[in-house]
C-alpha positions as CSV (number, residue, x, y, z in Angstrom):
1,X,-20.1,5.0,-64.0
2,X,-19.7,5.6,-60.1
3,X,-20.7,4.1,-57.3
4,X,-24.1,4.9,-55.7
5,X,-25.1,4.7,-51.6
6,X,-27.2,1.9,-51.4
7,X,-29.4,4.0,-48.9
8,X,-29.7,7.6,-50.2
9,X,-28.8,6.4,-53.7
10,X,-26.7,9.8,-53.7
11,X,-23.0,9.6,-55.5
12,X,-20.2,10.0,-53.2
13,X,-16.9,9.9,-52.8
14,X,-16.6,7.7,-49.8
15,X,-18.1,4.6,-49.2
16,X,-18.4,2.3,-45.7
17,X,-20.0,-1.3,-46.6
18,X,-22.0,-0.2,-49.3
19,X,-23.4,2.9,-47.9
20,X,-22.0,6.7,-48.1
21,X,-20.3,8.1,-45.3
22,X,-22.9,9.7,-43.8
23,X,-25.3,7.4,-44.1
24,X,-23.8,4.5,-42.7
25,X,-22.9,6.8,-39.7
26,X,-26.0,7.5,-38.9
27,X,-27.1,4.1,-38.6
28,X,-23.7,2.9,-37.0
29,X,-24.6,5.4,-34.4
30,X,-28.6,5.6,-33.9
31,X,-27.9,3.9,-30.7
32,X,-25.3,6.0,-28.9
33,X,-27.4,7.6,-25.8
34,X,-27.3,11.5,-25.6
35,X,-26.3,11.5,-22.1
36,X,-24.9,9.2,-19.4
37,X,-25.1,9.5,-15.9
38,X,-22.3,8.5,-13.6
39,X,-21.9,8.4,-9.3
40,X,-18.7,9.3,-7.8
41,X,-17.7,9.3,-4.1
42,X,-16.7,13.0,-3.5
43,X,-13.7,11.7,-1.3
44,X,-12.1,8.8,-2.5
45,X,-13.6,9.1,-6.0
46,X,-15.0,5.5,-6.1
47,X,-17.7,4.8,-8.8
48,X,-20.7,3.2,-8.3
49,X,-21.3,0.6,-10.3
50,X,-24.9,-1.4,-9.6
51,X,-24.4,-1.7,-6.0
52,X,-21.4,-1.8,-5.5
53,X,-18.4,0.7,-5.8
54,X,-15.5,0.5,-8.3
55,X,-11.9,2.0,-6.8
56,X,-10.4,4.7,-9.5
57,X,-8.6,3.2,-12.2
58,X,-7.1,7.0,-12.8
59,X,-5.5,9.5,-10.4
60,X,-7.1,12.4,-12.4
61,X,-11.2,12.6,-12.2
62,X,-12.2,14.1,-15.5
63,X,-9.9,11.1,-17.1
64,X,-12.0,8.5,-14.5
65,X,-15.4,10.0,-15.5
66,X,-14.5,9.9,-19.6
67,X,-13.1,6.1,-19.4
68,X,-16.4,5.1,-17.4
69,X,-18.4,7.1,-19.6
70,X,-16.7,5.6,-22.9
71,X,-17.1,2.1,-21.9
72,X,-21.0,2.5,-20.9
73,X,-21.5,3.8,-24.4
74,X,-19.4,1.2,-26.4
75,X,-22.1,-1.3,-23.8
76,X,-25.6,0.6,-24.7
77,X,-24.4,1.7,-28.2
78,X,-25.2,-1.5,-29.4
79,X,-22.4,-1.0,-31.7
80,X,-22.0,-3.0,-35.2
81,X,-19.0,-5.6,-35.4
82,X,-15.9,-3.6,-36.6
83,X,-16.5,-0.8,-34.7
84,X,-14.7,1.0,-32.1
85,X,-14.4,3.7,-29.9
86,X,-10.9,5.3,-30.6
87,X,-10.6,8.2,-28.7
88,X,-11.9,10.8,-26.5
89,X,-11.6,14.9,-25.7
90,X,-12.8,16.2,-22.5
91,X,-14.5,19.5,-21.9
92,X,-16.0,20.3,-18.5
93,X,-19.2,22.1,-18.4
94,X,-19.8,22.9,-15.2
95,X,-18.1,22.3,-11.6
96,X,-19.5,22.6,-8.4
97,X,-18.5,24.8,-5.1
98,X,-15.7,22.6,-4.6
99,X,-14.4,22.3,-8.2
100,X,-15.5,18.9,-8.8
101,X,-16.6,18.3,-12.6
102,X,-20.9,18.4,-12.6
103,X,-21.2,17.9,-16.5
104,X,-18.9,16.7,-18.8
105,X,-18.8,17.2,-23.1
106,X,-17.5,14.0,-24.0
107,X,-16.3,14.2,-27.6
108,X,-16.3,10.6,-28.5
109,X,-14.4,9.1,-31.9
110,X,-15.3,6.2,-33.7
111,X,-13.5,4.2,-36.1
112,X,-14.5,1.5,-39.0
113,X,-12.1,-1.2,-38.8
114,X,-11.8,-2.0,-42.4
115,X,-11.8,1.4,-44.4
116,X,-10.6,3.6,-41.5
117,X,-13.1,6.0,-41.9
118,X,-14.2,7.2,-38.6
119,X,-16.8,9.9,-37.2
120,X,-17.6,11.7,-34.0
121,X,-20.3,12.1,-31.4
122,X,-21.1,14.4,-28.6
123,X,-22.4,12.9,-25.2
124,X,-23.6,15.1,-22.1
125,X,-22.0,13.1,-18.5
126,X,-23.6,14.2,-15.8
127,X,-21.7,13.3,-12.9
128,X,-23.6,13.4,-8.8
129,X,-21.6,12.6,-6.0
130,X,-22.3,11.0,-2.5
131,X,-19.7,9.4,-0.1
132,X,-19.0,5.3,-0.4
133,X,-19.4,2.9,1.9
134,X,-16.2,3.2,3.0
135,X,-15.5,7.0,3.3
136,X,-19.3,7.1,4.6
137,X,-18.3,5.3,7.3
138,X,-15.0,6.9,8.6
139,X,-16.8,10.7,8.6
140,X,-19.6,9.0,10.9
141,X,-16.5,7.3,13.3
142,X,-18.0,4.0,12.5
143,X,-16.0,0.8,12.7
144,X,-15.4,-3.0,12.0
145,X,-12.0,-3.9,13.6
146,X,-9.2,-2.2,15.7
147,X,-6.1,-3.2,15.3
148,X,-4.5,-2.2,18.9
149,X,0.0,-2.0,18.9
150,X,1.8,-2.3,21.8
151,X,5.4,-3.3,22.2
152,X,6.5,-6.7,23.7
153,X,7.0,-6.3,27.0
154,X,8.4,-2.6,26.5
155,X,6.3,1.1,26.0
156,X,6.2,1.9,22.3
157,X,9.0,4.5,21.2
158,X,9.7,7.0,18.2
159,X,11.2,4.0,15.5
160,X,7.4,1.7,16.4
161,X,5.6,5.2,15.7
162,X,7.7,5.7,12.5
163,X,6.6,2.2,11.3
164,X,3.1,2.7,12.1
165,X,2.6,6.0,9.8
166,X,4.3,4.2,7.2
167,X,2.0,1.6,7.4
168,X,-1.2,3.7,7.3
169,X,0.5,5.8,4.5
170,X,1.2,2.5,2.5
171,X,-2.3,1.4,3.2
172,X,-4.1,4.6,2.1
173,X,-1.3,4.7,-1.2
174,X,-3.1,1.2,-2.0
175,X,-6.3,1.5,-1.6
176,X,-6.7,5.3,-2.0
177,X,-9.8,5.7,0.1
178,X,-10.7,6.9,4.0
179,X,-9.9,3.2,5.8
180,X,-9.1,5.0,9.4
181,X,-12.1,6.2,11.7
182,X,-9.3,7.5,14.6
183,X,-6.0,6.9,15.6
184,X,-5.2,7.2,19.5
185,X,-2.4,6.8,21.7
186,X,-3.5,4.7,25.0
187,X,-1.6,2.4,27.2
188,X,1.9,3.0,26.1
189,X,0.7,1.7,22.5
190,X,-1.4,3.3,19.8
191,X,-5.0,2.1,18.4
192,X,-6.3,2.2,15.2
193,X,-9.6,1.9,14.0
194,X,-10.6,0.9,10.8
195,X,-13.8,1.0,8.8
196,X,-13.5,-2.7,7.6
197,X,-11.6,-5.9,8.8
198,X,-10.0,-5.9,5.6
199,X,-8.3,-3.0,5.8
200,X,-7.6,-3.9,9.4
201,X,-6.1,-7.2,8.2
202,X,-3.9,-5.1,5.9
203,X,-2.2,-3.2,8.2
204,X,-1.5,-5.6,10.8
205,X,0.0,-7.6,7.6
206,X,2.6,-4.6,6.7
207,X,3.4,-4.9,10.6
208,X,3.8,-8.4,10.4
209,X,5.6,-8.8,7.6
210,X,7.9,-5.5,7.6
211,X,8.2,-5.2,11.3
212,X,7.9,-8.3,12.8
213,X,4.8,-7.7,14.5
214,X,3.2,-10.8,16.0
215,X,-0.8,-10.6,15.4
216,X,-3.7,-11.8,17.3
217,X,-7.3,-11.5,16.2
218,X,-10.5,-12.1,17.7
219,X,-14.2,-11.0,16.9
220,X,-17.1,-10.1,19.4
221,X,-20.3,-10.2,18.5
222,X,-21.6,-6.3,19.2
223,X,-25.4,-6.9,17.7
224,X,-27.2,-7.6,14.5
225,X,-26.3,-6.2,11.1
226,X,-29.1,-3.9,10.0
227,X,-28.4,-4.5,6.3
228,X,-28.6,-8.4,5.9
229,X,-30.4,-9.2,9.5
230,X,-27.2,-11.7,10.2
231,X,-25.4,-11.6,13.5
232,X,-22.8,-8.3,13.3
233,X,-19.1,-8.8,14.8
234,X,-16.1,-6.2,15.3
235,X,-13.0,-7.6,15.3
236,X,-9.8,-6.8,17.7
237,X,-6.2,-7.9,16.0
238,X,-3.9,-7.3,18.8
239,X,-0.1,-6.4,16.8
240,X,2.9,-7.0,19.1
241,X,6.2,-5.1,18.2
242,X,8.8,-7.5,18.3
243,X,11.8,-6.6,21.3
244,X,14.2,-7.5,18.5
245,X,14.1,-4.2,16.3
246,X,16.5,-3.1,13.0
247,X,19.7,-2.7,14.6
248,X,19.2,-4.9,17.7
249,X,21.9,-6.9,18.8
250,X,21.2,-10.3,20.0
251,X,23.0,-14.2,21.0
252,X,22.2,-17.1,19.3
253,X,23.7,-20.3,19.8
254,X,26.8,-18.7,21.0
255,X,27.3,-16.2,18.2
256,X,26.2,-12.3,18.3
257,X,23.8,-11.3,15.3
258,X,23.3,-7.2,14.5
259,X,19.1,-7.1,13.0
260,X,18.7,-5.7,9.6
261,X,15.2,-5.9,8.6
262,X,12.3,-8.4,8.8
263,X,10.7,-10.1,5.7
264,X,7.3,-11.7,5.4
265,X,7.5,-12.2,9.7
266,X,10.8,-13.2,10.1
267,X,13.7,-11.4,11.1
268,X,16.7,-11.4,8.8
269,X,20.2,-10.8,11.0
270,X,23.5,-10.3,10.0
271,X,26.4,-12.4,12.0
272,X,28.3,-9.4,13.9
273,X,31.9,-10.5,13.0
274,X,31.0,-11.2,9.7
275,X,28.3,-9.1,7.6
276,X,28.5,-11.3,4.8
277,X,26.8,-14.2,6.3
278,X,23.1,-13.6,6.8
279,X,20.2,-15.7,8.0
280,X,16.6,-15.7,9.0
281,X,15.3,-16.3,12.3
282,X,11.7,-17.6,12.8
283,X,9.4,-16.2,16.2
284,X,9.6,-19.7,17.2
285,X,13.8,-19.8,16.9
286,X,14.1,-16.6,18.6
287,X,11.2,-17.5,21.6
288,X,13.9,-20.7,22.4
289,X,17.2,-19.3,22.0
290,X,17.8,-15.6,21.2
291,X,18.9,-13.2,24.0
292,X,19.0,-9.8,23.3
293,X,22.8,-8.1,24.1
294,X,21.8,-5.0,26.0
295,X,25.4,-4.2,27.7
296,X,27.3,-2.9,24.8
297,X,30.3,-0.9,25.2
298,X,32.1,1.7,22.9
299,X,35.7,0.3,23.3
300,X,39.2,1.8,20.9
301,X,42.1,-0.3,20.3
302,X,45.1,0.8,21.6
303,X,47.7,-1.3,21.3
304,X,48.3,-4.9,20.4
305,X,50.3,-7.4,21.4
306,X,50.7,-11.4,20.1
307,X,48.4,-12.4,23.2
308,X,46.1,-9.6,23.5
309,X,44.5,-6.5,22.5
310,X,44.8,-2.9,24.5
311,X,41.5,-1.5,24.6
312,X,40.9,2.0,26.1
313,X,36.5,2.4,27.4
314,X,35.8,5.6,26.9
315,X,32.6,5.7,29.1
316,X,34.7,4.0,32.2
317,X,38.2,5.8,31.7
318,X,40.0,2.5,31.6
319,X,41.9,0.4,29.7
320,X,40.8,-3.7,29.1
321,X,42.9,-6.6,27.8
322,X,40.7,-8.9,25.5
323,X,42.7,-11.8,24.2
324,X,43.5,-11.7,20.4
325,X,40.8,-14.5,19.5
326,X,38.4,-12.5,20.8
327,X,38.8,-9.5,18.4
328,X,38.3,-9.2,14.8
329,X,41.8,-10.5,13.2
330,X,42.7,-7.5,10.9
331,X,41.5,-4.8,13.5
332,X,44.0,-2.1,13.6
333,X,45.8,0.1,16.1
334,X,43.2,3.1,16.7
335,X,39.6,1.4,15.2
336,X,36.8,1.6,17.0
337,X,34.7,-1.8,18.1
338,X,31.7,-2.7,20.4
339,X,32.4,-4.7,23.4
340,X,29.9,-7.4,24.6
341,X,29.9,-10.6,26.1
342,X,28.7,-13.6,24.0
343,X,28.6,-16.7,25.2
344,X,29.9,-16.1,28.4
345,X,32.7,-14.3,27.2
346,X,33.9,-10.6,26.1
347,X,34.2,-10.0,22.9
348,X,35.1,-6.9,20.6
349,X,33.3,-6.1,16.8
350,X,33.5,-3.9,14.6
351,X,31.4,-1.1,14.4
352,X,28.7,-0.7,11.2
């Protein structure tokens, strides 16, 4: 004798917890809504969720709207224990003048832990679009905090532009909305305006930390805030690039150090006779006793004797004698070197 559904009383071949397929699907699924409706920021393609908005999870929309979709149905499905959402098919129904999905058929699958046996239902997403807080604010030029870069003591140049981009390109990578209202050259040093102080804390960080940038912040108050009635601020964090640059040579404590890099604010140097000894100077170490080397000359060895070394100076057509403790030990007839005086005395390195 076989089995009956405990529902329909019909004989099937395929039972789910007593019931037949189809009628324990039914139930299982009463709940699922026919449509859901989902908010998107048209730029940055932020969701809002309640009041607030979510970053994307996904580079791809239509693969941002179905997980967003798929997760508010497994919430207002009401689904029974054992039951899961297992996959998902895409079909966009409709776009808008500027191709972004409107309506969405999401094919949804759902599975029965225990037997296996799964099923499938159709929900309509419609999907409306407005702009977030954030990229809201950057089309109307409004703004929080300016971070202003100048140089210390010295005009920007091409290498402090170069790390600025790359900061604002790392920034916008990260967070993957509008953060900048304008960027604008002014006073031999570039400002930046920023939408929020966080992202404005975020920058000067990467300039900090990667570039050695020494930061200063302050806040005025500019009214009150129209949203919560409290007192409203903009903040200014004043970003100074270091004098002491990758490739900068400088004296400390009567030794010459070539920069390399910086690293979480400090500046990691390399001793200039001998690479493989590295340290990591503090802005406080530096302020007391560094001196940057800006007389450096472009010197060839041209002879060598047990006392000294022959060096022929390109730039001034002549020939120097530097005593042999004052030039690398293994240098040979015909390298090049760099010529400076360190500790109050003239010394040749190798070139790197």
């Amino acid at each position: 004798m076989g089995r009956f559904c405990a529902k329909c009383g019909a004989e099937r071949e395929e039972y789910v917890r007593s019931l037949c397929k189809d009628c324990f699907w039914k139930g299982a699924l009463s709940a699922v809504p026919k449509e859901i409706k989902l908010t998107y920021c048209k730029d940055c393609h932020s969701r809002m969720q309640g009041k607030r908005w979510v970053k994307p999870r996904f580079d791809v929309l239509e693969d941002e709207i179905a997980e967003a979709a798929s997760e508010a149905i497994s919430k207002l499905a009401a689904l029974p224990e054992g039951i899961v959402i297992s996959g998902h098919s895409v079909e966009v129904t409709e776009r808008d003048g500027e191709g972004l999905p409107r309506s969405i058929a999401l094919r949804v699958r759902f599975t029965e832990a225990w037997t296996g046996s799964s099923a499938e239902a159709v929900v309509e997403v419609s999907v409306s679009y407005s702009s977030c807080s954030m990229c809201g604010g950057a089309e109307r030029g409004k703004y929080d905090a300016i971070v202003q870069v100048r140089g210390e003591g010295r005009a920007l140049d091409d290498r402090d532009f170069k790390a600025v981009g790359g900061a604002l390109e790392s920034l916008e990578s990260k967070s993957g909305r509008q953060e900048v209202t304008e960027v604008k050259e002014k006073e031999g040093g570039i400002d930046v305006k920023f939408v929020t102080l966080f992202a404005a804390r975020a920058f000067a960080k990467i300039l900090s930390e990667g570039h050695g940038a020494d930061t200063v912040e302050s806040a005025k108050l500019i009214g009150v805030d129209k949203v919560t009635g409290g007192r409203a601020y903009r903040t200014t964090i004043s970003a100074r690039m270091p004098a002491l640059r990758e490739g900068t040579i400088f004296e400390f404590g009567g030794r010459a150090y070539r920069t390399i890099g910086f690293r979480r604010g400090r500046a990691l140097a390399e001793d200039a006779e001998d690479a493989d000894v590295r340290r990591a100077f503090t802005k406080r170490e530096l302020e007391a006793g560094a001196k940057v080397i800006s007389e450096i000359r472009s010197v060839r060895l041209d002879a060598l004797t047990q006392s000294c070394g022959i060096f022929y100076e390109s730039d001034g057509k002549r020939f120097l004698e530097i005593p042999v403790d004052m030039i690398p030990k293994d240098m040979i007839q015909g390298e090049e070197g760099l010529l400076m005086v360190v500790d109050g005395k003239e010394r040749v390195f190798r070139t790197r």
